[in-house]
N, CA, C and O of each residue as an XYZ file, in Angstrom:
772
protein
N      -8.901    -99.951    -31.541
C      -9.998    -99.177    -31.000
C     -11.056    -98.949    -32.074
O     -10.792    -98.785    -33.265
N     -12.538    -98.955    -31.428
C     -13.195    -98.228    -32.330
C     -13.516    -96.721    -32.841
O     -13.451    -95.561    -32.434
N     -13.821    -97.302    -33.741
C     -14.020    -95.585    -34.301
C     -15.092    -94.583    -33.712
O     -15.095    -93.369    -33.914
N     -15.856    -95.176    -33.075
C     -16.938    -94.260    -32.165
C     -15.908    -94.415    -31.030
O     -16.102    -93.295    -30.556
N     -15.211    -94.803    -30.441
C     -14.002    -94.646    -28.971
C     -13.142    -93.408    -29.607
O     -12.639    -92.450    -29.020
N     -13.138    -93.661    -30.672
C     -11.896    -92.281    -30.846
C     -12.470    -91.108    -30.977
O     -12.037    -90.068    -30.479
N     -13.993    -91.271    -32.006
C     -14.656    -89.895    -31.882
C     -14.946    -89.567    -30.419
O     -14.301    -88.634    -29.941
N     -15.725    -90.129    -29.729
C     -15.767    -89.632    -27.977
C     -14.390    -88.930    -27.320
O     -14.485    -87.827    -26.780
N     -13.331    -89.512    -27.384
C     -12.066    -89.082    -26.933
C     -11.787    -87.777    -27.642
O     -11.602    -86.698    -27.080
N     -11.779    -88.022    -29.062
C     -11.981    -86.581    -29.751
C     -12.651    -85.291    -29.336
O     -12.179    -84.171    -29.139
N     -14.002    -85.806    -29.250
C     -14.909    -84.543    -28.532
C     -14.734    -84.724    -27.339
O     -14.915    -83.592    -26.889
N     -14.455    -85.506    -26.320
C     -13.686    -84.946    -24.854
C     -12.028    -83.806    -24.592
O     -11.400    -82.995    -23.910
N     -12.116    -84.515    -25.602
C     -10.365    -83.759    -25.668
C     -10.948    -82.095    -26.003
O     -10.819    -81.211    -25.156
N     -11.856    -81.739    -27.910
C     -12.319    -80.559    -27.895
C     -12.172    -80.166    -26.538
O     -11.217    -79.689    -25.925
N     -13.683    -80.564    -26.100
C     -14.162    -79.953    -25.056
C     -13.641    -79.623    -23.864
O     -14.175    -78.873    -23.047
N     -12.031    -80.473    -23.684
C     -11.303    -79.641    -22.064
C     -10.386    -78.598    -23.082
O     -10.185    -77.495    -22.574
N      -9.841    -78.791    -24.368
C      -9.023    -77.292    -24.880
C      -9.855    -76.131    -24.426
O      -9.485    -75.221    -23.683
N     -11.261    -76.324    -25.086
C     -12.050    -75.101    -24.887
C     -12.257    -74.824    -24.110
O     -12.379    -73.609    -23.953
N     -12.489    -75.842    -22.852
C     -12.866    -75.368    -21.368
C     -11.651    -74.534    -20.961
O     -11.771    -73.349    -20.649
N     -10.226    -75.312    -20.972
C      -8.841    -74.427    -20.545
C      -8.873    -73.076    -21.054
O      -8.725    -72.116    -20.297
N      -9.101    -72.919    -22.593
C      -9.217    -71.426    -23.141
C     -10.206    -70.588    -22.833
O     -10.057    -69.367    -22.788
N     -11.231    -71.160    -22.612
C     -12.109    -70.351    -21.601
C     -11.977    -69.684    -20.392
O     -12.397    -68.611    -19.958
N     -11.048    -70.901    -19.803
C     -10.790    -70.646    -18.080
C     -10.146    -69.065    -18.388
O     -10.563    -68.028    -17.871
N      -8.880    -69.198    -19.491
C      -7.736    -68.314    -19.006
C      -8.093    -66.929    -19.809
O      -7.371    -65.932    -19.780
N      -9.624    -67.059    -20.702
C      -9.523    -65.860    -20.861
C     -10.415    -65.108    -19.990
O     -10.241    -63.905    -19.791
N     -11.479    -65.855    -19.400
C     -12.047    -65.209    -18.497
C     -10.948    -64.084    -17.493
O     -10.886    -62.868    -17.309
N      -9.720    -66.046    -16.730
C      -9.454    -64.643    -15.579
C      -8.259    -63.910    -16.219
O      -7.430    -63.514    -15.399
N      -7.969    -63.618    -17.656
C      -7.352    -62.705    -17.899
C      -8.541    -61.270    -18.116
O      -8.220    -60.088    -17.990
N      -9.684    -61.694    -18.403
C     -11.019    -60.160    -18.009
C     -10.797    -60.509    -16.922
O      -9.577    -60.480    -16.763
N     -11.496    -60.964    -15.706
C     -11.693    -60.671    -14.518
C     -10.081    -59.363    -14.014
O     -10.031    -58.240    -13.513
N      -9.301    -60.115    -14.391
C      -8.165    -59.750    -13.782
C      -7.664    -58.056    -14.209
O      -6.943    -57.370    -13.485
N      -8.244    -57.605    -15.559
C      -8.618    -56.651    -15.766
C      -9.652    -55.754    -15.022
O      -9.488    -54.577    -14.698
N     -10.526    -56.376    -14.855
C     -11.558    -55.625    -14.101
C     -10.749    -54.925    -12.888
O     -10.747    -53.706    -12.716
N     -10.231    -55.621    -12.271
C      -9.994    -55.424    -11.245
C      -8.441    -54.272    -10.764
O      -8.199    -53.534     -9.810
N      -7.588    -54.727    -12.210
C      -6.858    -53.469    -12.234
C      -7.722    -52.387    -12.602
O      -7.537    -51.311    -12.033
N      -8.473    -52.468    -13.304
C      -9.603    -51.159    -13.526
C     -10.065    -50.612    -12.605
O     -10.342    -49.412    -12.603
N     -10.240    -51.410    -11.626
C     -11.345    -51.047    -10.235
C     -10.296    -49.810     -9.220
O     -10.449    -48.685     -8.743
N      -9.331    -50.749     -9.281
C      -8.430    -49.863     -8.246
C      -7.853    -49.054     -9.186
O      -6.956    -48.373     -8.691
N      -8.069    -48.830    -10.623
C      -7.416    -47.159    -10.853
C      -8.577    -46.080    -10.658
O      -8.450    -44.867    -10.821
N      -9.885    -46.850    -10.226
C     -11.093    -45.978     -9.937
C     -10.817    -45.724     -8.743
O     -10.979    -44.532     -8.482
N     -10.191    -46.830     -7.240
C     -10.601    -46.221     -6.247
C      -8.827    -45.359     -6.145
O      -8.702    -44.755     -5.080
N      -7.878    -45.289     -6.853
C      -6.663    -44.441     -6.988
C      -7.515    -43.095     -6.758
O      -7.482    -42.307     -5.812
N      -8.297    -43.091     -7.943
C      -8.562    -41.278     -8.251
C      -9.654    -41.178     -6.857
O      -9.738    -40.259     -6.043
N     -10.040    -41.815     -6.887
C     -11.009    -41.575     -5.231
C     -10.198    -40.942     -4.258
O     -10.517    -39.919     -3.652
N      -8.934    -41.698     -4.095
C      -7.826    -41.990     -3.175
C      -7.335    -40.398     -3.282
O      -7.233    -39.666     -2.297
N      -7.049    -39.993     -4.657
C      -6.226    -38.645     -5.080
C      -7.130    -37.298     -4.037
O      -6.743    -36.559     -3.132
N      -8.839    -37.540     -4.930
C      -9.171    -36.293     -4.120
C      -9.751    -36.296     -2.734
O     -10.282    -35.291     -2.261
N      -9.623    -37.675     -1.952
C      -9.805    -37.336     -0.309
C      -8.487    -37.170      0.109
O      -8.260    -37.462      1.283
N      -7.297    -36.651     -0.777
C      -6.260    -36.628     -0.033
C      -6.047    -35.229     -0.546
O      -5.007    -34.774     -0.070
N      -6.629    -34.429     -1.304
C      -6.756    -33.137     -1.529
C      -7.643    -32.501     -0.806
O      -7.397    -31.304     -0.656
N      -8.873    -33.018     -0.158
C      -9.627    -32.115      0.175
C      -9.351    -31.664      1.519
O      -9.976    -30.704      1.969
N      -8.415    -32.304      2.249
C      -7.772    -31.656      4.053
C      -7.400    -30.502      3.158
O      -7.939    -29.472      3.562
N      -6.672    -30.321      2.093
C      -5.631    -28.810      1.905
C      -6.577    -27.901      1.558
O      -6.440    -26.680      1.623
N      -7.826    -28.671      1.077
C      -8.790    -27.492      0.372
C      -9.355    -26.901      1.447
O      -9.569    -25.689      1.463
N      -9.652    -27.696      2.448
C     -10.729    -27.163      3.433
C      -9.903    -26.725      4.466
O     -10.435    -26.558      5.563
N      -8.266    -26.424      4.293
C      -7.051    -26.177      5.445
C      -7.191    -24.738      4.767
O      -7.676    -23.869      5.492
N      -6.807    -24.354      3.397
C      -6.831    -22.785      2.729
C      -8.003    -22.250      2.870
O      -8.022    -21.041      3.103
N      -9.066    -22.852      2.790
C     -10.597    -21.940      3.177
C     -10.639    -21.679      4.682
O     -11.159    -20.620      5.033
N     -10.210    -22.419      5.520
C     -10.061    -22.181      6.440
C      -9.417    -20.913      7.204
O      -9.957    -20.180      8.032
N      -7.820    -20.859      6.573
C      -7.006    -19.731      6.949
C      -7.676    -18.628      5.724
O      -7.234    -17.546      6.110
N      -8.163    -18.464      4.982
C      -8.094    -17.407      4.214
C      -9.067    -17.342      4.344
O      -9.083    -17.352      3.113
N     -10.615    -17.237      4.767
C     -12.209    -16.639      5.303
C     -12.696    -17.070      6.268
O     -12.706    -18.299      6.202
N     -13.126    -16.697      7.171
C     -13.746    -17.339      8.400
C     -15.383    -17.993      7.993
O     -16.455    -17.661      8.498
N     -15.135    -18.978      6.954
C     -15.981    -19.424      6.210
C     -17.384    -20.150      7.352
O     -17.511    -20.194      8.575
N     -18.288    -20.656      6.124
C     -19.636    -21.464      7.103
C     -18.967    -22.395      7.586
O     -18.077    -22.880      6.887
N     -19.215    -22.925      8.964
C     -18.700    -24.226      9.201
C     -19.021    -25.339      9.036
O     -18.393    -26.396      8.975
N     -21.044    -24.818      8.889
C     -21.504    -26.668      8.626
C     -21.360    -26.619      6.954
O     -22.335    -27.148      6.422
N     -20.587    -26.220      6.217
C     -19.916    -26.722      4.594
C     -19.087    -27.302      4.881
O     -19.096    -28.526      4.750
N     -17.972    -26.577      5.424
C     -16.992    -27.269      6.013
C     -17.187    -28.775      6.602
O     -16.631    -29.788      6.177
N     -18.050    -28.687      7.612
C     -18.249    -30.034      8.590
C     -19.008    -30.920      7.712
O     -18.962    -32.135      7.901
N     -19.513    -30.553      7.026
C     -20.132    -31.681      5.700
C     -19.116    -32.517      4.453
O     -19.099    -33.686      4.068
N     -18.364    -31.367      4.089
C     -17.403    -31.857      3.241
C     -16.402    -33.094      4.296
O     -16.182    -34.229      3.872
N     -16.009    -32.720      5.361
C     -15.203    -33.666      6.070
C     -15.934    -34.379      6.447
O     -15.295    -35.428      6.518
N     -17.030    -34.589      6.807
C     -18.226    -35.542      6.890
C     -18.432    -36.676      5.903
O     -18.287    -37.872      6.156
N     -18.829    -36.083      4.620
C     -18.465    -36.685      3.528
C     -17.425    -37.426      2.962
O     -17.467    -38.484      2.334
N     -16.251    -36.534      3.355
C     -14.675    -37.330      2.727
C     -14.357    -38.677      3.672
O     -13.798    -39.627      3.124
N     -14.686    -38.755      4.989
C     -14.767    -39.551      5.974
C     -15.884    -40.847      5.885
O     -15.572    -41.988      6.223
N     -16.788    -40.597      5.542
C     -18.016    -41.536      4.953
C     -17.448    -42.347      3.904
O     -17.554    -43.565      3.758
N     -16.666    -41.282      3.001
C     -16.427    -42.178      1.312
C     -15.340    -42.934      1.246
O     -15.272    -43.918      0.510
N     -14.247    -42.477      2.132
C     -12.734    -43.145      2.529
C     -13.424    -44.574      3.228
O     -13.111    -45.640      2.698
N     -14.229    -44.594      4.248
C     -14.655    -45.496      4.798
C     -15.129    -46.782      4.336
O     -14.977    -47.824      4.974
N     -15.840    -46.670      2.951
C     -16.371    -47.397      2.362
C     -15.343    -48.173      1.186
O     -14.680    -47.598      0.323
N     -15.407    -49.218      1.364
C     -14.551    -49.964      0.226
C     -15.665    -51.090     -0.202
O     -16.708    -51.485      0.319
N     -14.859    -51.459     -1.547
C     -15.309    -52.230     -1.935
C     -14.113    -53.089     -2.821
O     -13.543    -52.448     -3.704
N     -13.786    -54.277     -2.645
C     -12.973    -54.978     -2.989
C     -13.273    -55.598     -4.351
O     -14.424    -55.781     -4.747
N     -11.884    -55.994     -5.235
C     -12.260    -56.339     -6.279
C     -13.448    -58.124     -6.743
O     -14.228    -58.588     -7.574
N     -12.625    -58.468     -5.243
C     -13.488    -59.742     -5.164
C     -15.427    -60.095     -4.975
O     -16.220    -61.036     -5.023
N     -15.387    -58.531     -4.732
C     -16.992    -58.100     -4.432
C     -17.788    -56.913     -4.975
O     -18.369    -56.044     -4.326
N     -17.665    -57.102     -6.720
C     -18.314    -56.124     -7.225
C     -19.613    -56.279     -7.890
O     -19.925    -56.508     -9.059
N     -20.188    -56.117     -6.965
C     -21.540    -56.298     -7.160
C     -22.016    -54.896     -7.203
O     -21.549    -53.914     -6.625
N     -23.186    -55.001     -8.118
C     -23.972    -54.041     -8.346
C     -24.456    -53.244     -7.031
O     -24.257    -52.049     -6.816
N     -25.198    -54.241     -6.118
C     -25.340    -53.198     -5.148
C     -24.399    -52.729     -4.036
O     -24.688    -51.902     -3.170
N     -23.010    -53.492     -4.206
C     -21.894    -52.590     -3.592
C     -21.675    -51.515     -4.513
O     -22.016    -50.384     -4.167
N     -21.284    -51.658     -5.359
C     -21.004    -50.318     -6.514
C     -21.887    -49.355     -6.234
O     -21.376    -48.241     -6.346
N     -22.851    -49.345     -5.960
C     -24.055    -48.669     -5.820
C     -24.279    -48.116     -4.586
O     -24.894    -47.051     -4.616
N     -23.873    -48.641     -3.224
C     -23.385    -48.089     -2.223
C     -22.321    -47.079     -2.147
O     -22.424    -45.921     -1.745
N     -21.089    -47.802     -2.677
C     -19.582    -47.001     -3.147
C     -19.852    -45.524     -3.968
O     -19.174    -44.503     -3.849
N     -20.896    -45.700     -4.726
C     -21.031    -44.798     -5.520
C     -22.011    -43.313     -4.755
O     -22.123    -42.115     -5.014
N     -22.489    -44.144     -3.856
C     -23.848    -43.047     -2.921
C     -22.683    -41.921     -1.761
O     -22.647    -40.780     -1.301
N     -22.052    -42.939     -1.759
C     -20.510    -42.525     -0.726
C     -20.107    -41.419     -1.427
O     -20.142    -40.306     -0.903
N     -19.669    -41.620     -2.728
C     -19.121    -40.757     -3.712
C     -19.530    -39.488     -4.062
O     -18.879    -38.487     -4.360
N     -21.147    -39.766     -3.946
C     -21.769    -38.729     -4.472
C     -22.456    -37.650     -3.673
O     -23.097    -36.700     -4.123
N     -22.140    -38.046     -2.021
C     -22.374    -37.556     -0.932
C     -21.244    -36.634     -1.000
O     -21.435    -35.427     -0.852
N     -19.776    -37.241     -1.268
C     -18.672    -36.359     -0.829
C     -18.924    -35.104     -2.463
O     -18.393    -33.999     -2.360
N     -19.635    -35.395     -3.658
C     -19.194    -34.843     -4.623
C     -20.026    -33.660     -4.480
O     -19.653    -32.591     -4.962
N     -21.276    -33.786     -3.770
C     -21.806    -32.671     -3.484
C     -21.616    -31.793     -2.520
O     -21.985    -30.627     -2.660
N     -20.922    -32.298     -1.244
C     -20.620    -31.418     -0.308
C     -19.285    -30.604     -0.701
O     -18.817    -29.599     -0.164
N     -18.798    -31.378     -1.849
C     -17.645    -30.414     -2.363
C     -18.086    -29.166     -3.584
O     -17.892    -27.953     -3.656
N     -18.552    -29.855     -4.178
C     -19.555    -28.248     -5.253
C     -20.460    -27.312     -4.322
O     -20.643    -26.170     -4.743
N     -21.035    -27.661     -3.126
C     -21.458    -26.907     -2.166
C     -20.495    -25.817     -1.599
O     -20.798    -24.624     -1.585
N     -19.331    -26.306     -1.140
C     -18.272    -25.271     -0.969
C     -17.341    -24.542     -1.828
O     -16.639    -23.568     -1.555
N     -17.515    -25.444     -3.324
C     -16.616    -24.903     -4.255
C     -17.327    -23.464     -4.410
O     -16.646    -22.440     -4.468
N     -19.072    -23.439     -4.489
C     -20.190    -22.562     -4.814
C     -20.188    -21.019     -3.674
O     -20.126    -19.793     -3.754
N     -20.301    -22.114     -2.657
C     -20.215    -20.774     -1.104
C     -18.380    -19.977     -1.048
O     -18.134    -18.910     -0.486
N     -17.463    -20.746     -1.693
C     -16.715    -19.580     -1.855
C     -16.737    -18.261     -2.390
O     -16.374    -17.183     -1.918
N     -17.310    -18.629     -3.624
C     -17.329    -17.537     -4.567
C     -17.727    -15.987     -3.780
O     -17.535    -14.806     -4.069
N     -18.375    -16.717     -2.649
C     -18.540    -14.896     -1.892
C     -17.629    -14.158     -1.380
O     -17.785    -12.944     -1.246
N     -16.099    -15.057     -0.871
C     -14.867    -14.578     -0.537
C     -14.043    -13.885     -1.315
O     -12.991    -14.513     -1.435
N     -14.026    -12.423     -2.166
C     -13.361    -12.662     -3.471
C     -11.473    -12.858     -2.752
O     -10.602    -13.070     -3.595
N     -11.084    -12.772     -1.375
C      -9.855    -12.929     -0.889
C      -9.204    -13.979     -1.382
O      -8.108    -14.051     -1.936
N     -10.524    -15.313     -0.947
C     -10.157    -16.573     -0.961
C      -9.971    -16.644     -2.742
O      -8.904    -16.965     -3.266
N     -11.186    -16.290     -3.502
C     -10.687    -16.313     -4.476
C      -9.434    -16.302     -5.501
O      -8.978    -17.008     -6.401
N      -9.070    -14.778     -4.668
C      -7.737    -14.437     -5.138
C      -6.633    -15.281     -4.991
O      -5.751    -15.268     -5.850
N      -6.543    -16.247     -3.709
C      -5.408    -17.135     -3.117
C      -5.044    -18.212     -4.172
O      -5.693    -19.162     -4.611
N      -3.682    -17.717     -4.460
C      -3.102    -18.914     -5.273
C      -3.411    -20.664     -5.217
O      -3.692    -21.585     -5.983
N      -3.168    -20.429     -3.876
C      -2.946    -22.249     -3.165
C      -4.562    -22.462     -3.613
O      -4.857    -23.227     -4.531
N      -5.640    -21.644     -2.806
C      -7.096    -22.018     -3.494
C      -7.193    -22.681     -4.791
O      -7.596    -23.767     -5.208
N      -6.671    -21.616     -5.273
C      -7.067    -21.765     -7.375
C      -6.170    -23.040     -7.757
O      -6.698    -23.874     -8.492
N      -5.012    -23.231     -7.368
C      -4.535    -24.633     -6.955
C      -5.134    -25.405     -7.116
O      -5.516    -25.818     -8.211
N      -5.438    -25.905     -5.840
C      -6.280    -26.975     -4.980
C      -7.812    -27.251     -5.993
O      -8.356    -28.328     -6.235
N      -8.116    -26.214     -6.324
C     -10.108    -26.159     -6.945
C      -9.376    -26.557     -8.315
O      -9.975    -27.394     -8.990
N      -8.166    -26.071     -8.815
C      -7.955    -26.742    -10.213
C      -7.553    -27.965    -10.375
O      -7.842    -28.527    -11.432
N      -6.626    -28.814     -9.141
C      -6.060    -30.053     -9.009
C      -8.114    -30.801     -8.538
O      -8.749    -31.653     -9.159
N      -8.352    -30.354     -7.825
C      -9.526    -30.985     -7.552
C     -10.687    -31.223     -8.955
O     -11.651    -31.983     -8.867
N     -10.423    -30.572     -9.963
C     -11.266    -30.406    -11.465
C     -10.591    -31.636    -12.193
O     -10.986    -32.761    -12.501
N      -9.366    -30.920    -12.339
C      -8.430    -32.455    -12.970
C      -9.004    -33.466    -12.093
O      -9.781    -34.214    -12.687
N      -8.826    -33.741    -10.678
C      -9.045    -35.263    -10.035
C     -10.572    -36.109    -10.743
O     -10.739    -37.242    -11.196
N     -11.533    -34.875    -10.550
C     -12.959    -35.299    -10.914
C     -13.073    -35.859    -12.390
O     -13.963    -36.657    -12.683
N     -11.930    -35.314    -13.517
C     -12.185    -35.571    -14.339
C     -11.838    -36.878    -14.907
O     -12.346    -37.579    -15.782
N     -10.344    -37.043    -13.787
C      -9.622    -38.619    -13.848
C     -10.918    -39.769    -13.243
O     -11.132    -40.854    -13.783
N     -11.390    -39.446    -12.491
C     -12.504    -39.957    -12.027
C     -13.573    -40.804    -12.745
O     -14.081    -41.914    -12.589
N     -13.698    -39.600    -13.745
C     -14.534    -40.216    -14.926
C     -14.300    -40.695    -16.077
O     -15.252    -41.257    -16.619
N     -13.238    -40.648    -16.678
C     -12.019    -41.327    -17.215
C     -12.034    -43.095    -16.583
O     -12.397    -44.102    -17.191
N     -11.389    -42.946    -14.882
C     -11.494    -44.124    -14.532
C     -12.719    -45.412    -14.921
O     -12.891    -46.496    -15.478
N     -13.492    -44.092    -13.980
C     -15.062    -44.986    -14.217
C     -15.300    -45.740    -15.507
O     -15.636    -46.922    -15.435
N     -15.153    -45.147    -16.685
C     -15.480    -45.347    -18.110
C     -14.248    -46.322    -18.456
O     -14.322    -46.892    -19.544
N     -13.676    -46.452    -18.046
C     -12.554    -47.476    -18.584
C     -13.122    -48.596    -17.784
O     -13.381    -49.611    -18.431
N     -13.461    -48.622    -16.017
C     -13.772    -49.833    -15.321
C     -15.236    -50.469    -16.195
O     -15.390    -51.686    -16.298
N     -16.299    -49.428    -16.817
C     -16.989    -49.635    -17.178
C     -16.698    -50.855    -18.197
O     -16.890    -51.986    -17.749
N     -16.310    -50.740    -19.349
C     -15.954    -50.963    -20.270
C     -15.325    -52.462    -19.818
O     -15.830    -53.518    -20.199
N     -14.091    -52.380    -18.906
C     -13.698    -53.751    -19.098
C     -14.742    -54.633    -18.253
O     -14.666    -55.860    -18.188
N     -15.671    -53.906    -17.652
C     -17.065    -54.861    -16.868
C     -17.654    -55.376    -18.190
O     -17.802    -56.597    -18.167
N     -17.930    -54.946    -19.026
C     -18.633    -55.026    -20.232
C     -18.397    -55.969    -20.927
O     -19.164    -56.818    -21.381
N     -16.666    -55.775    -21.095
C     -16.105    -57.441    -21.986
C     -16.207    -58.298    -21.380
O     -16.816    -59.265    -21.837
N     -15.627    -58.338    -20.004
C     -15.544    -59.377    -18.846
C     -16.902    -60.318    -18.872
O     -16.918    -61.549    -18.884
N     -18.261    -59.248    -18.880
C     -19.888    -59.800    -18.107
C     -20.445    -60.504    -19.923
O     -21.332    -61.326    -20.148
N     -19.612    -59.858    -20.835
C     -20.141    -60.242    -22.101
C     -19.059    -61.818    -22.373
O     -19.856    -62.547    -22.963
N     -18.470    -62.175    -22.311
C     -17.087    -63.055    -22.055
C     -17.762    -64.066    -21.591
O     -18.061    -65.068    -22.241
N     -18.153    -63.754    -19.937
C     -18.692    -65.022    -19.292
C     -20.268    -65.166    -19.687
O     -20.775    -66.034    -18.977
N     -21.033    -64.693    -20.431
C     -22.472    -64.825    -20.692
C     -22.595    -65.626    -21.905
O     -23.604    -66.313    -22.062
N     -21.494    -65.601    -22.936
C     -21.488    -66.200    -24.085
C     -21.704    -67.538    -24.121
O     -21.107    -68.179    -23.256
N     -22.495    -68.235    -24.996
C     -22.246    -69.549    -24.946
C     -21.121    -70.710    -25.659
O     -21.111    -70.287    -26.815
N     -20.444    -71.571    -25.653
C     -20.181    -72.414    -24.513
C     -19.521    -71.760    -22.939
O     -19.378    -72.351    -21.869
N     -19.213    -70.349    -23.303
C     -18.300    -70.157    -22.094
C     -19.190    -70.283    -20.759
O     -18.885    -70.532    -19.593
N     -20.440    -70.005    -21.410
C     -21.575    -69.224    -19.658
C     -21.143    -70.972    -19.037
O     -20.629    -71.088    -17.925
N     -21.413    -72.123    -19.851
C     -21.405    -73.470    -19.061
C     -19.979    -73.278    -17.692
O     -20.050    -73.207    -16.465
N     -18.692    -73.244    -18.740
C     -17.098    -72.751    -17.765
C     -17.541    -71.920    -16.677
O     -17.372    -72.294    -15.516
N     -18.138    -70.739    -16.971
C     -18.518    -69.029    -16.166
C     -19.311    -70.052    -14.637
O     -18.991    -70.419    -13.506
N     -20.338    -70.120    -15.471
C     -20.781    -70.947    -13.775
C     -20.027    -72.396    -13.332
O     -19.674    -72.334    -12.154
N     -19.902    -72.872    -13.569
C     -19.175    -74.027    -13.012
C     -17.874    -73.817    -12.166
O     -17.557    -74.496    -11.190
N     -17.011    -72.531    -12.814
C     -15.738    -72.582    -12.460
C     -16.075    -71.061    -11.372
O     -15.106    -70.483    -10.881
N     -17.147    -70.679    -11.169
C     -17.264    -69.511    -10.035
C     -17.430    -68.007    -10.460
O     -17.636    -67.110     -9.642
N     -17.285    -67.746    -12.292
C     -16.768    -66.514    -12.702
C     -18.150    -65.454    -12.928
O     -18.547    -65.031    -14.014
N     -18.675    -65.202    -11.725
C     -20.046    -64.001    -11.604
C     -19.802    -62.706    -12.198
O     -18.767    -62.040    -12.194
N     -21.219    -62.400    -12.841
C     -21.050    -61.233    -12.965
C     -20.512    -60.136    -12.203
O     -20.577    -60.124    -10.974
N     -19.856    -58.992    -13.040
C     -19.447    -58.105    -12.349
C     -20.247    -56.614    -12.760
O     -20.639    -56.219    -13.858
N     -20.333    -55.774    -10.991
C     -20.728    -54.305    -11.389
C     -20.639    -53.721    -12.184
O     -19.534    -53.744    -12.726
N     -21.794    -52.748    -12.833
C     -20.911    -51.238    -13.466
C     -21.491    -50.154    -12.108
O     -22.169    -50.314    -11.093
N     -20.848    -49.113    -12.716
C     -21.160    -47.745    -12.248
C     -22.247    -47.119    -13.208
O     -22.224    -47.255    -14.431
N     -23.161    -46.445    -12.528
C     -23.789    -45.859    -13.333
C     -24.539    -44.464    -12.886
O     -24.532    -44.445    -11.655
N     -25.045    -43.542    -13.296
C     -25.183    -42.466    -13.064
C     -26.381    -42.427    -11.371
O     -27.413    -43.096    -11.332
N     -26.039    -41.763    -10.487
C     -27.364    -41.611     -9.563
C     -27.792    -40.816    -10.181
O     -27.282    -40.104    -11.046
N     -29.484    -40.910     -9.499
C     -30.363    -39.887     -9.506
C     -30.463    -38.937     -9.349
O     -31.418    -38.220     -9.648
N     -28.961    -38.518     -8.546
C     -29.161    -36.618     -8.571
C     -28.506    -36.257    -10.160
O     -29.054    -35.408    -10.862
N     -27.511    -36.864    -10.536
C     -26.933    -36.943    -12.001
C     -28.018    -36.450    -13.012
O     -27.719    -35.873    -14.057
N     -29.449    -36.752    -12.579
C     -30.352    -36.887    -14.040
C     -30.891    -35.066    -14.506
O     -31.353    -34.472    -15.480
N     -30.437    -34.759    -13.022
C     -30.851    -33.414    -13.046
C     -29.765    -32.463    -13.739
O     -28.745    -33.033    -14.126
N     -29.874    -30.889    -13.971
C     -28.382    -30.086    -14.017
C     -28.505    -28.956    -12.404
O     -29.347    -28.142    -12.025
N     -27.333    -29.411    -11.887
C     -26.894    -28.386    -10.732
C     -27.440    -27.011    -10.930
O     -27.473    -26.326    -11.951
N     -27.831    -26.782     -9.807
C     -28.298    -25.105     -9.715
C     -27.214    -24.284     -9.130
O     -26.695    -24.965     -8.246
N     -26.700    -23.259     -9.212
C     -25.623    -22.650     -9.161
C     -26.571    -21.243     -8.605
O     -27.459    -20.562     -9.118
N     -25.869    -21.238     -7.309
C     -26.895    -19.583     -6.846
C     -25.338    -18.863     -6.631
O     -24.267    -19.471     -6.614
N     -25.551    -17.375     -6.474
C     -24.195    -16.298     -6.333
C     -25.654    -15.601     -5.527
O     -25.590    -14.500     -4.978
């Protein structure tokens, strides 16, 4: 053989190692992402499955407003509704998912706020419960988020690099969502008593 036949074979050969090591580290990120994703929609999962008990104890313990009430279940019903799969994280699903989120997050600080006039309800164990398991949930929440963030980050930085971006598009591997703050976020909550 010649020696320009062996260099070609040479740099073909390079070039499928790197392509293979490319392939498998991508979908070892992708594949991250996506355990990431669902420990975001877990904690989602945690507090629409807290908020029936929250809005079951306000219920029996003050003959509270009802359209808070009918908003918060309004809300928790809207945000349960909405999915978004790991195979489809796109920015403007995330961004939907997240409007869902932030619908239910306010109709819940709305009622966390309009209690405070009950000092009964206040007093109720199961309440202080529920509003403290519901603090922890919000906080796992953001925990989640910031971790899904993050492995979006290596993942979208991974497939953008070059030689990999050539593998990234050829072999199907699109960018993926982040989360990022809405517009009511930019503000600070007003708190009336």
């Amino acid at each position: 053989m010649k020696r320009s036949t062996l260099i070609i074979i040479g740099v073909v050969l390079i070039f499928c190692v790197y392509g293979c090591s490319s392939y498998n580290g991508l979908v070892e990120k992708e594949e991250n992402v996506k355990t990431k994703w669902a420990n975001v929609q877990t904690q989602y999962q945690r507090r629409a499955d807290l908020i029936p008990n929250l809005v079951n104890t306000v219920k029996g313990a003050a003959d509270f407003e009802k359209t808070t009430l009918t908003q918060v279940i309004e809300a928790r019903a809207k945000a349960t509704s909405m999915q978004v799969s790991p195979e489809n994280l796109t920015p403007e699903n995330i961004q939907k998912f997240q409007a869902a989120q932030d619908q239910l997050s306010g109709s819940l600080s709305r009622l966390l706020v309009s209690v405070e006039q009950y000092p009964q309800l206040k007093a109720n164990s199961n309440f202080l419960e529920l509003q403290s398991q519901l603090e922890g949930t919000e906080n796992r929440i953001g925990v989640a988020r910031n971790d899904f963030n993050g492995s979006v980050e290596v993942y979208n930085t991974s497939a953008r690099r070059f030689p990999t971006v050539i593998f990234a598009k050829i072999l199907g591997f699109a960018e993926k969502g982040r989360f990022e703050a809405s517009q009511s976020a930019q503000s600070a909550p007003t708190v009336k008593f």
